[in-house]
N, C-alpha and C positions, 0 to 999 in steps of 0.2 A: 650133223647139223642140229641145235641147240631145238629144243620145242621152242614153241612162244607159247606163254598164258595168254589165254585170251583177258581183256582188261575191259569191265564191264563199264559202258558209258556214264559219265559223272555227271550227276543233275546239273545244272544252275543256279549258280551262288549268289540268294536275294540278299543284296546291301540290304542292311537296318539301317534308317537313316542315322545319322550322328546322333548321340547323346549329348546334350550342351550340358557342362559344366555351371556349376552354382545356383541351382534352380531350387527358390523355396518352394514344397508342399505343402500347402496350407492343410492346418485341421480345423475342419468344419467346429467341432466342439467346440476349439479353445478360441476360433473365430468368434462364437458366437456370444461366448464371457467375455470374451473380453470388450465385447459392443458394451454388454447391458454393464460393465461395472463402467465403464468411462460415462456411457446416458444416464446413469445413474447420481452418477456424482456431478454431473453439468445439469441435471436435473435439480440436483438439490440446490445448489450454485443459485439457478434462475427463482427458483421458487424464493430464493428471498430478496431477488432483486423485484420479483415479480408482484408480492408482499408490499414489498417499502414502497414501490410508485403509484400501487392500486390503493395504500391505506397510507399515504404522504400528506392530504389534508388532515388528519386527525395527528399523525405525528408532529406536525407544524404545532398545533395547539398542545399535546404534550409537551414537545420539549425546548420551546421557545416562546419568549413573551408573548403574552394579549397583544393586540391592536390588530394591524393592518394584514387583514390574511392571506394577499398577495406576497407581502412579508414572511410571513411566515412561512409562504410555499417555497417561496426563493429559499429558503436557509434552509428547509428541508433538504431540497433539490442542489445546494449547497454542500450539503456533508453529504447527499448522494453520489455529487461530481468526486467530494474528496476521497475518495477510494480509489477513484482512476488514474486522481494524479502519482497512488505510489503501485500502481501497477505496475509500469516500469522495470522501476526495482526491485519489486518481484521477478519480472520475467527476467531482469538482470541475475539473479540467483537461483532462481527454480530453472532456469530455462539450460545453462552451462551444468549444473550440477547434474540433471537429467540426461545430457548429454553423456560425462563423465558416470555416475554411477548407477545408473541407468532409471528410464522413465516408469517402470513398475513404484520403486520405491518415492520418488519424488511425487506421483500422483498422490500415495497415500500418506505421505506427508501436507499435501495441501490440504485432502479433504480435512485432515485433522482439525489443522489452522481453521479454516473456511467452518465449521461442525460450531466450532468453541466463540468464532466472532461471530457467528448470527444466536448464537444461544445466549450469550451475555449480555446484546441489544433485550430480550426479552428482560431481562433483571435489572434494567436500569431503573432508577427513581424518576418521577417528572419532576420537570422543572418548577412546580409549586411546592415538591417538598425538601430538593436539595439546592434548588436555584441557579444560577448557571455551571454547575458540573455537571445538571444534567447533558447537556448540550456536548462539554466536554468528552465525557467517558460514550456518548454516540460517536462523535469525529473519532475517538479510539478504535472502538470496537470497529468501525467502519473501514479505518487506516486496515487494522490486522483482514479483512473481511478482504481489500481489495492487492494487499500485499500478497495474502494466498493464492487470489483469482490470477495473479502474475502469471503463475506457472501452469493453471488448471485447464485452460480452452486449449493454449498451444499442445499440451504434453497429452491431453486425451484424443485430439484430432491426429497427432502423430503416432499414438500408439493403437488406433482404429486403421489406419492407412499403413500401418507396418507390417497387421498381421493380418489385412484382407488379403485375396488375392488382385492381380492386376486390374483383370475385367470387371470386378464388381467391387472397386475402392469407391465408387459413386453409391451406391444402392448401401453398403454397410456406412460409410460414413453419414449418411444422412442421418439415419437415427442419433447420432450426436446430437441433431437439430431435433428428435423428435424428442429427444429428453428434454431438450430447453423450451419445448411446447407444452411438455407435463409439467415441468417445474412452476411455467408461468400459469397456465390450466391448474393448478393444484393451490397456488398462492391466489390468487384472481377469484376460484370459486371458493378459496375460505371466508375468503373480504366480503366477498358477497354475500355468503351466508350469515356471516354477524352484521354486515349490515340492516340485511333484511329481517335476523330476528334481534338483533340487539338494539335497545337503545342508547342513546348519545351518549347519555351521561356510562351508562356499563361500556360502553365502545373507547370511551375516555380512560374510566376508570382501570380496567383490569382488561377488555376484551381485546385490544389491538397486541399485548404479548405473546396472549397462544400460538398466532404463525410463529413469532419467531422461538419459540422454547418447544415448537416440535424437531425442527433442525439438529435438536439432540440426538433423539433415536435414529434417525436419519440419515447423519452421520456415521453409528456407530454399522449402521448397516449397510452405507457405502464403506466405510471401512474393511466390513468384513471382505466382502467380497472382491475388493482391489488386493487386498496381501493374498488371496489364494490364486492370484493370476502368475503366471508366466513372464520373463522378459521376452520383449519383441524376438523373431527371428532375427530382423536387421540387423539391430542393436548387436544381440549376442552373437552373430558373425562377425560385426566390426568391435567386438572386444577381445577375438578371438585374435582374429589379424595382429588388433595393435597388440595382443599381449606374447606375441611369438617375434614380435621386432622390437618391443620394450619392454618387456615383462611388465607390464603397468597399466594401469586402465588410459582409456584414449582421452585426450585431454586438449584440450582446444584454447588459446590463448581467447580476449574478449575480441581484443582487436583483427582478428583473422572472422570471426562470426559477422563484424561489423564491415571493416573494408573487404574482405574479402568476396562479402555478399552484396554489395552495393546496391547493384541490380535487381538481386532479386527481394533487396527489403524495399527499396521504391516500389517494387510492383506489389509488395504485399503490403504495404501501407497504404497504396492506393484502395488496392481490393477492402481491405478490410473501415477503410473509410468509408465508402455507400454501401455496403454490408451495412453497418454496425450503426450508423445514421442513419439507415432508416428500418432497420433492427428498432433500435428506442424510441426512435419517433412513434413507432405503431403498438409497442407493445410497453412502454416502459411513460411516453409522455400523453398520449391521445386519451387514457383514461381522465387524468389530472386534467387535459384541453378541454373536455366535455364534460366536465362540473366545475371547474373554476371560470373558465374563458367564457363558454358556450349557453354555463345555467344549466346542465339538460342534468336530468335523472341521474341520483348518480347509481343506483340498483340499474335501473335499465340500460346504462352508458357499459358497465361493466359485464352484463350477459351478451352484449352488442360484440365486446374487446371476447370472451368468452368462445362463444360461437363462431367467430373469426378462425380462433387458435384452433379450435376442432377441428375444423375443415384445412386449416393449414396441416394439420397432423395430418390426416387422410392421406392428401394431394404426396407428402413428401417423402417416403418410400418409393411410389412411382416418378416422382422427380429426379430421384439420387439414381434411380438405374436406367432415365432417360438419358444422365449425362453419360453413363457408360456404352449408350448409343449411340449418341450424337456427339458429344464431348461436352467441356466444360463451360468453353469462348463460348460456344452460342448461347448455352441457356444463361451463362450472366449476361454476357450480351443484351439479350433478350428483357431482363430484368432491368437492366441500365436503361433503356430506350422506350420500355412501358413507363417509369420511374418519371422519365423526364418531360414523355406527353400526359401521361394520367394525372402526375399531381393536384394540378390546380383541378381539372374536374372534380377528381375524387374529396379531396379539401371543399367545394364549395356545395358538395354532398352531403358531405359530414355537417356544414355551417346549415344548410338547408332547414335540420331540423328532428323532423320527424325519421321516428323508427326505422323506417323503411327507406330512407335516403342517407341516414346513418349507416346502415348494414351495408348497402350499397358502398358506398365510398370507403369502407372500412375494408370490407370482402375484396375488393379491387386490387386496396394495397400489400393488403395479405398475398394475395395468390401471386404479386409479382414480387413481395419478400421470398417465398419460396424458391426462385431461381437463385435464392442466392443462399438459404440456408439450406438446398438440396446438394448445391455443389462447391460452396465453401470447404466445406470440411475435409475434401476430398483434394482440390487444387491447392490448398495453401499449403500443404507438408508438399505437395509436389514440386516446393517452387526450392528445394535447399536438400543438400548431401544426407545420406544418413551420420556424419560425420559430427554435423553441427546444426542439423534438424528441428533437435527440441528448443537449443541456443536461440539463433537466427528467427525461427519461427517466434518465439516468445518474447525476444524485442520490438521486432518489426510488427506483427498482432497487437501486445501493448502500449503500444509509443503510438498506435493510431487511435484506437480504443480512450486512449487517456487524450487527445488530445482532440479527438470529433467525436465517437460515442457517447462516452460516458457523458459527456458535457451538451449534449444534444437536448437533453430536458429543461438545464441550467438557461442554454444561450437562447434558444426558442422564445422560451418565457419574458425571459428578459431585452429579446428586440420585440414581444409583442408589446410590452409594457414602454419600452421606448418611444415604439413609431405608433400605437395603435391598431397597427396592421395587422387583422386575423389570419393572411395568408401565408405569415411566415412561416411555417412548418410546411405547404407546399414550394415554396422556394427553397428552402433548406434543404427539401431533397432532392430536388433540381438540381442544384449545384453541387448534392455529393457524386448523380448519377454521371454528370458531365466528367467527374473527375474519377470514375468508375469504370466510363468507356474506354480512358485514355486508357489503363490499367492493362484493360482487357485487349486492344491492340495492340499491345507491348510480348504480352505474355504467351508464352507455349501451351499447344496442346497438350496433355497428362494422359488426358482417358487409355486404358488399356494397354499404359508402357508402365516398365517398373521406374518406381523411383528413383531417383540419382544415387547414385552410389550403393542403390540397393540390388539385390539379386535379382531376376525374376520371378517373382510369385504367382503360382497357378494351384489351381483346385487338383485334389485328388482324382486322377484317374486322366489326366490330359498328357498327350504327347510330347515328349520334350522339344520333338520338331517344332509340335506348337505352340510354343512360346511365344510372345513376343520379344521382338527385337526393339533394344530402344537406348538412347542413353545412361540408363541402367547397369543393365548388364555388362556392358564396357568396361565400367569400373566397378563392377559391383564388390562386394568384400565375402571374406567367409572363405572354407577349405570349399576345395571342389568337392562334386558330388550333390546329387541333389538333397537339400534340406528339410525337414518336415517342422513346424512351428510346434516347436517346445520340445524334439525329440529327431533323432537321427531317422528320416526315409529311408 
């Protein structure tokens, strides 16, 4: 009879849960570039929108006839609208091209644009020594200034939301919004400074071109820093895809970004409607309402606008990673429904007068603007495929922008001068926020799912278990295997 071996008992064999397929690794580093070159560049962007609306009286008298200085602020406020009307068509061409040869390069194509049309508003002649070309060669410079902006806000909020990770696409897209707070902080206290040590006649003469012929260097140093970035993970998975089924970069008809997205440009046109209304009402038109409309101070009106933005900076980092708590719907929510009871208080605060009832009603609007530039930057790339992202986002973003933002200084002004009514700028936003809510009842939650059509993105050192599951991933693009941003995990 045969021995037996004896056969030594076999442990128990611990399942590893599954590894999921297609899981970006974010890297902290290149996270962290790639925030500051997008704030950067929207930083410079606002510093001189931030510029032209805080120093619009005195441009009015540079480069448009004497008389009537309501006149004059209209035409200002005029060629300030004209920029928006060819956003658009920027975002028509920045927005597809970005898609197609990717958003690194198109970003730094706009800053260039955007660099060279606020540098050459500084070089223009007034209108007392070329006469109306002054005026002309502003609408130019202005046209190319808002042609570039086409592609700037959508292609940097998509390339900040590409390369965070899922959970904290709130908390890093903010800072998008904290750049367009330095930018306006940065343009606001120059103004202020030459106002308060320049006189009129040097504030005429030579002193209102400085902001804009700093924008040079500026440029050249958001330049630098956008070409030493990386393309998105997203992106270069979905170039990978299309270029192993076409050998060809991915390429999107207009009409498939347009019909195809129906839904989600109505909701993003909505969204970005009382965003961006009342974005300008507080930051771009209230300086102008409180020394033309109001009479007040205009040094003092501007450390009032000033002080507001500080403390909006503070608040907005811990905003952007309250939405990654809570979500998104609420805190716009939230800001839609402050928006719609606060106005008229806070407006008849502001009209009150004094320092202290100014600050008040200014502080107010601020802090419920925040709900929406803490979690804008974050919901809008989440509402479109990585497919057609920067596309979709860039029409639907500019076609609301051009048609209630930008024009928000313009229309204000000109129904206050119609009806006499001081409180139009609180009904104005009244009625953007009404149509903000809607928006927001429409729309999906984002917080802590990946983006559409994009992989899952999670931080170095997370579980593949724990991933989120979401829409995303479903279809997400890219080889299998988990991904690291700018480099194989």
């Amino acid at each position: 009879m045969p021995s037996v071996t004896p056969v030594a008992p076999v442990a128990p064999v611990r399942l590893r849960p599954p590894v999921r397929p297609e899981v970006t690794v974010t890297d902290p580093a290149l996270v962290k570039r790639a925030v500051k070159a997008a704030a950067l560049g929207n930083a410079m962007e606002w510093f001189d929108f931030g510029v032209y609306s805080y120093i619009a009286v005195t441009l009015g008298k540079v480069f448009f006839p004497s008389g009537n200085p309501t006149a004059q602020l209209l035409s200002t406020f005029g060629a300030f609208a004209a920029a928006f009307l060819v956003r658009p068509l920027g975002g028509m061409v920045f927005g597809p091209l970005g898609d197609r040869v990717g958003r690194q390069k198109v970003l730094a194509l706009t800053m260039i644009m955007m660099a060279a049309g606020t540098f050459a508003i500084g070089l223009i002649p007034s209108y007392a020594t070329i006469g109306v070309g002054a005026p002309l060669l502003l609408l130019a410079a202005r046209l190319v200034q808002g042609f570039s902006t086409g592609g700037e806000y959508a292609g940097a909020s998509t390339f900040i939301a590409e390369y965070a990770p899922d959970k904290k696409r709130g908390f890093f897209g903010s800072w998008l919004e904290f750049g367009t707070l330095a930018g306006y902080i940065g343009g606001a206290g120059l103004v202020t400074l030459m106002t308060a040590f320049l006189s009129t006649e040097d504030l005429l003469a030579w002193g209102w071109r400085v902001p804009f012929l700093i924008a040079g260097p500026m440029g050249v140093i958001g330049l630098y820093l956008r070409m030493r970035l990386e393309e998105t993970p997203a992106f270069a998975a979905e170039l990978e895809k299309a270029s192993k089924k076409e050998k060809d970069r991915p390429k999107v008809p207009l009409r498939v970004m347009l019909a195809g997205q129906w839904r989600a440009l109505l909701l993003c046109v909505g969204l970005v409607l009382v965003f961006n209304v009342t974005d300008y009402m507080l930051l771009s038109y209230m300086p102008s309402y409180l020394t033309s409309e109001l009479k007040y101070d205009e040094t003092h009106g501007l450390l009032v606008v000033l002080a507001v933005m500080a403390v909006m900076m503070i608040v907005q980092p811990f905003a952007g990673a309250l939405t990654d708590r809570i979500g998104r719907r609420p805190v716009i929510a939230a800001g839609c429904a402050g928006f719609l009871a606060l106005s008229v208080p806070a407006v008849l605060l502001i009209r009150q007068g004094s320092l202290l009832a100014v600050a008040l009603g200014m502080g107010a609007l601020g802090l419920l603007l925040v709900c929406f530039t803490s979690a804008m930057p974050a919901a809008l790339p989440a509402l479109f495929p990585t497919k057609v992202r920067y596309g979709s986002l860039s029409i639907g973003f500019n076609v609301s922008v051009s048609l209630f933002g930008g024009t928000t200084p313009l229309v204000v002004t000109a129904l206050i001068g119609a009806t006499g009514n001081m409180m139009m700028p609180a009904y104005y936003m009244m009625a953007a926020a009404v149509i903000g809510g809607v928006a927001v009842w429409f729309m999906s939650e984002s917080a802590g799912r990946p983006l559409p059509g994009s992989a899952p993105a999670v931080e170095p050192g997370t579980r593949s278990d724990d991933t989120p599951a979401g829409h995303g991933s479903a279809s997400g693009s890219g080889s299998a295997g988990p991904r690291a941003a700018g480099a194989r995990a």
